[in-house]
MITOR-940917 format. One record per atom (N, C-alpha, C, CB): residue in one letter; y, z, x. Coordinates in steps of 0.02 Angstrom, whole numbers, plus 50000, padded with zeros to 5 digits. Atoms other than C-alpha are relative to their C-alpha. Glycine has a CB too. Example, Ala and Ser with C-alpha at 12.3 -4.5 7.8 and 13.67 -1.06 7.14 Angstrom:
2
A499415000050045
A497755039050615
A500605000050045
A500015006249950
S499414999749958
S499475035750684
S500555003749961
S500234992950020
# end
This chain:
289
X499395000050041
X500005000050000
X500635000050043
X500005006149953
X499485000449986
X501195003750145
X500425004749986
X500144995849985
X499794993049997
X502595012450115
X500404998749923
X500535002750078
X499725001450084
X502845019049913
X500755001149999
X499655006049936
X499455003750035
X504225014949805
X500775006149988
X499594996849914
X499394994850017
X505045033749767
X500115003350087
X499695007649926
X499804996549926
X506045040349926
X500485005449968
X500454994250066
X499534995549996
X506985056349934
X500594998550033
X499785004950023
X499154999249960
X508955055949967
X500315007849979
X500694992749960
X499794992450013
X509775072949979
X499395003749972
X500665000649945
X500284997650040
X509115081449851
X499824998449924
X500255003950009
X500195004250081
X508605068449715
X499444994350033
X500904994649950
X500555001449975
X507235055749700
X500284991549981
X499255004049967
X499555006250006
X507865037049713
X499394994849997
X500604998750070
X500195003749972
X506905020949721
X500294995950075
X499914997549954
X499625003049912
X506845012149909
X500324996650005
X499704997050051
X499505004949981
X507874999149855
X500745001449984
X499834993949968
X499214995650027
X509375011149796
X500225002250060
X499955007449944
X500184995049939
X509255020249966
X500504993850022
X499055002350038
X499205004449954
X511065012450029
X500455007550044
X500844995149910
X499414992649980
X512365022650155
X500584993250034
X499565008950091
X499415005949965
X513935015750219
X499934998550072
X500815002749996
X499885004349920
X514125004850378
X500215005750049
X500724993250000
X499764994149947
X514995020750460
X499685005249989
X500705002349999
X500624993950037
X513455031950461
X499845002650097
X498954994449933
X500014997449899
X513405042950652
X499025000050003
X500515013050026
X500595002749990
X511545040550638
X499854991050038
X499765000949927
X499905009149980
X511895020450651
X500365000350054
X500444994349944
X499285000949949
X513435021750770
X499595005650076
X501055005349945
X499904994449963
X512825038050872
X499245003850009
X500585004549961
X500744997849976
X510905039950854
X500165008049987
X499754997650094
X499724993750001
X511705057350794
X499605002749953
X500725000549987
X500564997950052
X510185063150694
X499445002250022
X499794995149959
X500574998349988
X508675070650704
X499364996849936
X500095007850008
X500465003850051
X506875065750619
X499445006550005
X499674990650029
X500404993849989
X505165074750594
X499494993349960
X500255009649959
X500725005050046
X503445064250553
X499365004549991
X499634992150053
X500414995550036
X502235074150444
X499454997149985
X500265002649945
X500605004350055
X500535068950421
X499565003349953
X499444996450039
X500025000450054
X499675067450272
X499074997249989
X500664995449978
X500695002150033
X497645068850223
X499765002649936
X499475001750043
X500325000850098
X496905064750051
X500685003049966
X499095006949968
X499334997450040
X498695069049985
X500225008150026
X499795000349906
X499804991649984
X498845085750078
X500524999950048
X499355005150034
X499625000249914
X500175088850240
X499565004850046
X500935003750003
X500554996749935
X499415095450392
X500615001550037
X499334994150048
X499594999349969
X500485106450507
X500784999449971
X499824996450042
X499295000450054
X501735107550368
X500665003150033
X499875004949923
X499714996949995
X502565121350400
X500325001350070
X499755003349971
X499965001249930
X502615118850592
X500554995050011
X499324997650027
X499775004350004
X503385102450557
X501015002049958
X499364996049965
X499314999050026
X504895108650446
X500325004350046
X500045002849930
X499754994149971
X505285125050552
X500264994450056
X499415007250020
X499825004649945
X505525110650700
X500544996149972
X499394995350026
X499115005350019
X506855100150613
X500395004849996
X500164994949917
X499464995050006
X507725115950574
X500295001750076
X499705007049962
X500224997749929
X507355121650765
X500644992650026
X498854999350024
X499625005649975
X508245104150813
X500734999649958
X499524993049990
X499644999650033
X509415104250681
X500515004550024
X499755000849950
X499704993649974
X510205120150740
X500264998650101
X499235007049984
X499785001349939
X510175113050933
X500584994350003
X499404998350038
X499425005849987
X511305099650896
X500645003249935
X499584989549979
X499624998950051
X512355107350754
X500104998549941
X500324999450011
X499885002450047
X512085101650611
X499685003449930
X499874994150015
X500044996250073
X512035108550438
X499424994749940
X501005000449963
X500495003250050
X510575103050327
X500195000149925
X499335003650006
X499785000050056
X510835100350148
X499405002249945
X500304993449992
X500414996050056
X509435111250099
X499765005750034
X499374996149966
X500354995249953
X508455127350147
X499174999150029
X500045006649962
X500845005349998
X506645125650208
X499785000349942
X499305002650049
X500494999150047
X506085131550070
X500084994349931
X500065008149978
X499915006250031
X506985117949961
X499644996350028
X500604997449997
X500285007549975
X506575104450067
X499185001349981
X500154998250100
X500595001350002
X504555110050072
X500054998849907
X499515006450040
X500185001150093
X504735109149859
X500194992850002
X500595005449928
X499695007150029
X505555091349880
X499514995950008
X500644996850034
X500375001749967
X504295085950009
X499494998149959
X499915003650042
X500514998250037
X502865091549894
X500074995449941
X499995007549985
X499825004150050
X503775082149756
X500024993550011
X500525001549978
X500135007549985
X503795066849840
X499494998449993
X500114997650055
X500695001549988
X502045067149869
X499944997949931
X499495005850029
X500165000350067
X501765068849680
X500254994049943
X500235005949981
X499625005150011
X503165058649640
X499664991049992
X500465001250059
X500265008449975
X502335041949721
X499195003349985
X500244996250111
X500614997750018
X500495049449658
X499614998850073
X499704995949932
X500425000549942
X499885051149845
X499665003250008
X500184999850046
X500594997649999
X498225054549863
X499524997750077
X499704997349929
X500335004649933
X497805044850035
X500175003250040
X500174992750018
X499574998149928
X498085047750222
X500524996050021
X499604999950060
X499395004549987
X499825043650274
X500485006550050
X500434996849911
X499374995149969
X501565051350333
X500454999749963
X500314998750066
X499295002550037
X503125054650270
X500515001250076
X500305006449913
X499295001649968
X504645049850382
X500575005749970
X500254991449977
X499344997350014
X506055061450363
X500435001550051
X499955005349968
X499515000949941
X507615058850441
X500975003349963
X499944989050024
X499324999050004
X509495066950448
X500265000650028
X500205002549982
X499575001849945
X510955063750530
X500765001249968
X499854991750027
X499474994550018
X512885072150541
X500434995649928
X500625002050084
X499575003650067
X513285059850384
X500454993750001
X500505004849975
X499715008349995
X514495045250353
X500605002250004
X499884993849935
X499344997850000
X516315046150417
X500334993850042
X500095007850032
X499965003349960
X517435036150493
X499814999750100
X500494999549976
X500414999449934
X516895031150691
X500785003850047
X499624990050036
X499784994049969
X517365046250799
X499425003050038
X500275004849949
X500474995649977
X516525055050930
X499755009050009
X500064997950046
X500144992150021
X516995071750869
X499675000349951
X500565004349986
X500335000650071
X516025076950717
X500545004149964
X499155003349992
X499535000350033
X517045074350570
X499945006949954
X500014993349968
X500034994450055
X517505087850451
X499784999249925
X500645002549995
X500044998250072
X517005092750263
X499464993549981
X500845000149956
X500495004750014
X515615078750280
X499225002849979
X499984995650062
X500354998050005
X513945081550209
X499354996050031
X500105001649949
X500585002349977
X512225077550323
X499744994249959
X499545005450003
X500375002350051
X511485062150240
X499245001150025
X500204992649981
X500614996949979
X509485067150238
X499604994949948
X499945009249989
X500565003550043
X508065053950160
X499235002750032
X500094990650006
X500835001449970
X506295053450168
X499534994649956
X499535008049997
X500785003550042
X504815041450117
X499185001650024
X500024991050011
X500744998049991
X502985040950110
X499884993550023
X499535002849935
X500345005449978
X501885030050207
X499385000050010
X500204998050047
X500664997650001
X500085024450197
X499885001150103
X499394992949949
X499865003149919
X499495026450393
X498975003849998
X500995006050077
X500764999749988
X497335027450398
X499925002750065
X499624993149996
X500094998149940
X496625036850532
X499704992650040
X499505006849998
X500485002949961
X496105025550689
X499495002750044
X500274996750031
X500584998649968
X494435028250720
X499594996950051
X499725000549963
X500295003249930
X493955015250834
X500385003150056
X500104991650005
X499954995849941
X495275023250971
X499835007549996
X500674999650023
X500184994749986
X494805039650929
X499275001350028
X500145002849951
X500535000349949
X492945036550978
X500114995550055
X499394998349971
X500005003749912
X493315023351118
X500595002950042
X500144990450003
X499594999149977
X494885030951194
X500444992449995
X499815003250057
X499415004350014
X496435020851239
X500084999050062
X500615002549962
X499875003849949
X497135013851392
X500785003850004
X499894991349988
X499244999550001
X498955019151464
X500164997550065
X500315007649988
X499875001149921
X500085015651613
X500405006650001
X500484992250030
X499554993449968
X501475026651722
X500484998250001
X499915003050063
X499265000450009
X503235026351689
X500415005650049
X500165001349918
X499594993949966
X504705034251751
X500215003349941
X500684998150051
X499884996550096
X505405046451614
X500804999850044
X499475011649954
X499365000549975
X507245041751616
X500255002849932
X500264992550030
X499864997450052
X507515050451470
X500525006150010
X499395001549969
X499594993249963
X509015064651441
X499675005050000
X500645002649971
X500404997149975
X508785080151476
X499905006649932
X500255001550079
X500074994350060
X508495090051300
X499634998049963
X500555002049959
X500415004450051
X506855081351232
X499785005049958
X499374995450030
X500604996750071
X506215096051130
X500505001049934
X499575010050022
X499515003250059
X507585089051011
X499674994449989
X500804998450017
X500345005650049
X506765078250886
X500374994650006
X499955001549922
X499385004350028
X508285065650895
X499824994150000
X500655000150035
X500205007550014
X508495047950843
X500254997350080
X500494995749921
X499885003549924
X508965043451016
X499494999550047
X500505003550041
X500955004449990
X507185034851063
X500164994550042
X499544995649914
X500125005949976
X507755020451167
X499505000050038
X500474997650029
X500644998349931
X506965025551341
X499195000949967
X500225009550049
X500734999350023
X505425029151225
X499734993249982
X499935004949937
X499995007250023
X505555011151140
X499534996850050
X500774996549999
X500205008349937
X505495001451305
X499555004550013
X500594995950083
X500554998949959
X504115012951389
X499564997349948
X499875007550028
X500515001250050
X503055011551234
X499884991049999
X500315003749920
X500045006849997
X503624991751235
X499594998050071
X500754997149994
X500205000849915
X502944990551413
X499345002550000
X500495004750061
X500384996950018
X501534999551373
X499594993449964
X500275006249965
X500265005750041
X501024984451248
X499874995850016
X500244998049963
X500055007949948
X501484970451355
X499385002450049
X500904997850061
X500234997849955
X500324978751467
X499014999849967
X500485007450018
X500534998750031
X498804979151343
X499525008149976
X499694996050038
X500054994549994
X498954997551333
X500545004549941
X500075000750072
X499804997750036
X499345011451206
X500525005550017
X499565000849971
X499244996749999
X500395021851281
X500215000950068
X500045007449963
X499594999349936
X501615025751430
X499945008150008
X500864996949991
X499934992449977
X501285043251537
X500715000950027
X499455002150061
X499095000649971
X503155046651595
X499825006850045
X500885001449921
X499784995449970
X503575058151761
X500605000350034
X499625001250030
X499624998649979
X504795065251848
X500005001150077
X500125003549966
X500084999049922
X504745062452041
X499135002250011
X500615007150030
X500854996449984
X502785064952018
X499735001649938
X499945007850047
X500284994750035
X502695077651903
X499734996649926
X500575006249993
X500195002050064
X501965072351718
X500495003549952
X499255001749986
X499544997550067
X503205076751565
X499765001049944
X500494995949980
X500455000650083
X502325070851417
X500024989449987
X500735006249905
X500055008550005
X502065051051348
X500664997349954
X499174997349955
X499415002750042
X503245039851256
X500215002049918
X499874992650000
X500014997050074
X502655046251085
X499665005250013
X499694996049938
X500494993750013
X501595061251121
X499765005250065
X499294996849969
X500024996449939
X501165073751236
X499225002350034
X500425006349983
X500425001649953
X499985073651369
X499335003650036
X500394999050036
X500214992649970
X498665084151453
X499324996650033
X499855007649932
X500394998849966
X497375084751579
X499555004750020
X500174999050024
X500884995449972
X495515092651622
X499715000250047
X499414998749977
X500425000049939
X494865099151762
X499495005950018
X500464999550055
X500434995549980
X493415108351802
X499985008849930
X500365001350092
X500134993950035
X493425115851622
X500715003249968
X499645005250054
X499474998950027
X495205119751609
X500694994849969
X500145003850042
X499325004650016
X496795109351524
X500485003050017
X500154998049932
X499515000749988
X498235106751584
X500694996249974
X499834999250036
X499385006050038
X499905100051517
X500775006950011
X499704997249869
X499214996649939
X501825103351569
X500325005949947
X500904991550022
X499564992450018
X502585120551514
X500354994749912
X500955003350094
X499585001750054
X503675118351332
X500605002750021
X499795002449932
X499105002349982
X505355117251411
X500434995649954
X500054995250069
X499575005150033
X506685108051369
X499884993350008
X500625000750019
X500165006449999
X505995093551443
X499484995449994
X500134999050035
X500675002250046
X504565089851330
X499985002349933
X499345002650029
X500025000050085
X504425089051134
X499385006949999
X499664990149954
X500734994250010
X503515105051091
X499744996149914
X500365012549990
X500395005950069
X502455093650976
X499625006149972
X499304991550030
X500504994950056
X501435103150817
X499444998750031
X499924998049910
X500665000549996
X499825096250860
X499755004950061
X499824992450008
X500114993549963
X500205103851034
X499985007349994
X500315000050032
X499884990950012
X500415122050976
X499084997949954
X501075004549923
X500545000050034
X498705117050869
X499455000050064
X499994993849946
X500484997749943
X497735112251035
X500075005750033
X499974995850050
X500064990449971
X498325129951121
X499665002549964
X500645005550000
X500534996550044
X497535136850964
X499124998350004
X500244998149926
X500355003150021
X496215126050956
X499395004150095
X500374990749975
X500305000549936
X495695128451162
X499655009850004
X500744997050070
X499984991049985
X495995148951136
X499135000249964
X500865006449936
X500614998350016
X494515147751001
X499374998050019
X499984999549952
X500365004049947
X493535136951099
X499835004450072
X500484993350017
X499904995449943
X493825149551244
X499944994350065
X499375007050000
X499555004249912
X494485134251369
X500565003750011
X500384990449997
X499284997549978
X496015141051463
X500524994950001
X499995002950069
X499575005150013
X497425131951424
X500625002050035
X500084998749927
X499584996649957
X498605132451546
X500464995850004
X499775002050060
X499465005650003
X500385126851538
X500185000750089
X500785002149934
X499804999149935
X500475122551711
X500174990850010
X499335004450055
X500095007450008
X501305104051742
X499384995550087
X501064996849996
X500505003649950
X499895089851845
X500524996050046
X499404994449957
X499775003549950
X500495078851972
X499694992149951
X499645002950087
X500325007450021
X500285058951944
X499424999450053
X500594992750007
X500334998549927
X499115060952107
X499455005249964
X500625004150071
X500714996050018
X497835073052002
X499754997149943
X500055007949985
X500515003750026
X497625060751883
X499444995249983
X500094999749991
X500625004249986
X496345049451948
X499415004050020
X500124994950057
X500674994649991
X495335065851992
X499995005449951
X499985003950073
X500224998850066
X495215070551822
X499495000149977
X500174997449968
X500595002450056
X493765075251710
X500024996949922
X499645005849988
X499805002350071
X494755070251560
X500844999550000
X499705005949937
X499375000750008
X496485063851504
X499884999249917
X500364993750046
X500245002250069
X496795065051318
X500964999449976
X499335007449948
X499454998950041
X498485063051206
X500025005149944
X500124994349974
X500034997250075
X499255072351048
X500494998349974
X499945006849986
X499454999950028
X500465070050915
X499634997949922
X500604995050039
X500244999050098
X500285069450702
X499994991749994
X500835005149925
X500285005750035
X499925050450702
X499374998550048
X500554993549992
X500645001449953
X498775049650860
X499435005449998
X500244999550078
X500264994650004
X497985064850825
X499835003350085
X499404998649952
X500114998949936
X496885071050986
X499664994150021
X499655006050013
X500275006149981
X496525056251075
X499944998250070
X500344995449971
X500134999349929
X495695051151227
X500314994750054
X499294999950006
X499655004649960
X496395042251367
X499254997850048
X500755003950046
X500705000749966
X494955031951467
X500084996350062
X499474996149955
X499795003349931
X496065022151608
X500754998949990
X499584992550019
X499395000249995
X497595024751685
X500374994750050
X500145006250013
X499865004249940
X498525009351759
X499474996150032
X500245003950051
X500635002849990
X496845000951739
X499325004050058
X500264992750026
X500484996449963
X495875013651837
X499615004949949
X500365004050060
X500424993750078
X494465025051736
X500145007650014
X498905000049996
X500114992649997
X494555042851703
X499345000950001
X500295003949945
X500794997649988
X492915050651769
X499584992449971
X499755008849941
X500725004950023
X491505038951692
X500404994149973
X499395003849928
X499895006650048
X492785027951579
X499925002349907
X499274993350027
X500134998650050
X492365038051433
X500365003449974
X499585001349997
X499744992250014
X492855051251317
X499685006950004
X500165000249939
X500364990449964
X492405069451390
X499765004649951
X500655006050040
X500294992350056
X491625084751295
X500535001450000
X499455007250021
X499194997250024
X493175093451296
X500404997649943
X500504998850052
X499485002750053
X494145082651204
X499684998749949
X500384994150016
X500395001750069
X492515077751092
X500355007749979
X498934998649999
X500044995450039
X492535097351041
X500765002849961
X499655004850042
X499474998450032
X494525098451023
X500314993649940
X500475001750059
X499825002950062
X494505082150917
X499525004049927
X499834991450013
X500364996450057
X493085092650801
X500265007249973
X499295001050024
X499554994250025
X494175106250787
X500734997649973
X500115005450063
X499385004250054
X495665095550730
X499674997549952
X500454993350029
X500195003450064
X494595087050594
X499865006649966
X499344994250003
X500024994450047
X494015105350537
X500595002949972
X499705004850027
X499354997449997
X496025111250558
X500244997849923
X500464996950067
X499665006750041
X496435097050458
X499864999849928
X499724992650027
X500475002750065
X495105098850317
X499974993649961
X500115003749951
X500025006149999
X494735080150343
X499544999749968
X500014996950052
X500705000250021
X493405073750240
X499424998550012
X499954998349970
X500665001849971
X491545070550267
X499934992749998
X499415003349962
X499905006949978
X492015050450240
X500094998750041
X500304997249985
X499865002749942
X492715048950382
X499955002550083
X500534998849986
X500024996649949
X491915059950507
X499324992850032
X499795009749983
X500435006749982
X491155044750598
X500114999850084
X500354992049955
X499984998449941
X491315051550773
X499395002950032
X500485003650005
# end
């Protein structure tokens, strides 16, 4: 189906083709917005509440005044779902930004946030989740406050575009060496039993799914250690895997055309993708792993 027909604006329920803002919108002009992508099985959200507390969390780092409380927004959210009768796996997009004013780089006064959201279908992929995926190595030229959700994605764009041209799903990004996180999702490495992946600083998206694998490793009793890898310890890897709410946990099987360990996907990551499908309360259709 794609993406249905009722979208949220503010705090009302519009069709997508009503969904207009004016030409002078600091989102358009200024990338001056933040977003949040929620996913969505058999009509349920996953990491709901993780997901809203983080736009607020971002919301609050850049200044900007929301035009609801969480607890509105999770009733609108919920209403969307219902709204467009979603019953599938998907996402909803929700995005807000400091509103429409004339172009200024101060933020204007007595303006109100404009804030939408829609629903989208988005099917799990199960072929990369059992075969893994392929990536290369970037530089991360990105600024320096990524655990802000914001619409200011270029540097992510082109790695991810480069990434494609390349026959590969995603871009690892570092910093003089060090590993950060990927173009869309954040990153992590296995060795000898333990994971690894870079501290939640400022200069990495403290992604939901990530706070789910810490959980996920604790009950598992792997040690999960925020300690950041080198680009130099990832070819002597027992495992490279990704995360984020559309990739779920996903394995990485060659970096820059070289294999991780065997070429495969590792125990580790099998047992922390079986603990995201239980997390998730995914259904028995599609446990095909």
């Amino acid at each position: 189906m794609g993406i249905y027909p009722i979208v949220l604006s503010q705090n009302r329920f519009t069709h997508q083709d009503n969904l207009t803002y004016p030409f002078e919108e600091r989102g358009l002009q200024f990338g001056d917005g933040i977003y949040e992508v929620i996913r969505i099985y058999d009509g349920q959200f996953y990491l709901f509440t993780e997901h809203v507390d983080r736009l607020f969390r971002s919301a609050e780092a850049i200044k900007l005044q929301l035009p609801f409380s969480k607890e509105e927004l999770k009733d609108l959210l919920q209403d969307l779902l219902s709204q467009n009768n979603m019953e599938k796996d998907g996402i909803v997009y929700l995005q807000a930004t400091r509103g429409s004013a004339p172009r200024d780089h101060v933020f204007p006064g007595g303006v109100i946030a404009n804030a939408y959201a829609y629903v989208k279908d988005l099917p799990r992929n199960l072929a990369n989740l059992e075969n893994g995926v392929s990536a290369i190595i970037k530089d991360d030229i990105r600024w320096k406050k990524c655990y802000i959700k914001s619409l200011n994605l270029l540097p992510n764009v082109l790695a991810k575009q480069e990434a494609k041209e390349n026959g590969c799903y995603e871009a690892i990004l570092h910093e003089e060496g060090i590993v950060t996180e990927c173009s869309s999702s954040n990153v992590y490495l296995i060795k000898n039993g333990h994971i690894y992946t870079h501290p939640a600083t400022k200069r990495i998206l403290h992604g939901c799914v990530r706070m789910a694998v810490e959980r996920f490793a604790a009950e598992l009793q792997v040690p999960f250690e925020e300690e950041a890898f080198k680009l130099t310890d990832i070819l002597d890897a027992d495992e490279i895997f990704l995360s984020s709410s559309t990739s779920e946990i996903l394995p990485v099987v060659t970096v820059d055309g070289s294999p991780i360990a065997d070429g495969k996907p590792g125990e580790f990551t099998r047992k922390l993708q079986e603990a995201y499908r239980e997390d998730a309360n995914i259904s028995e259709r599609q446990l095909t792993i």
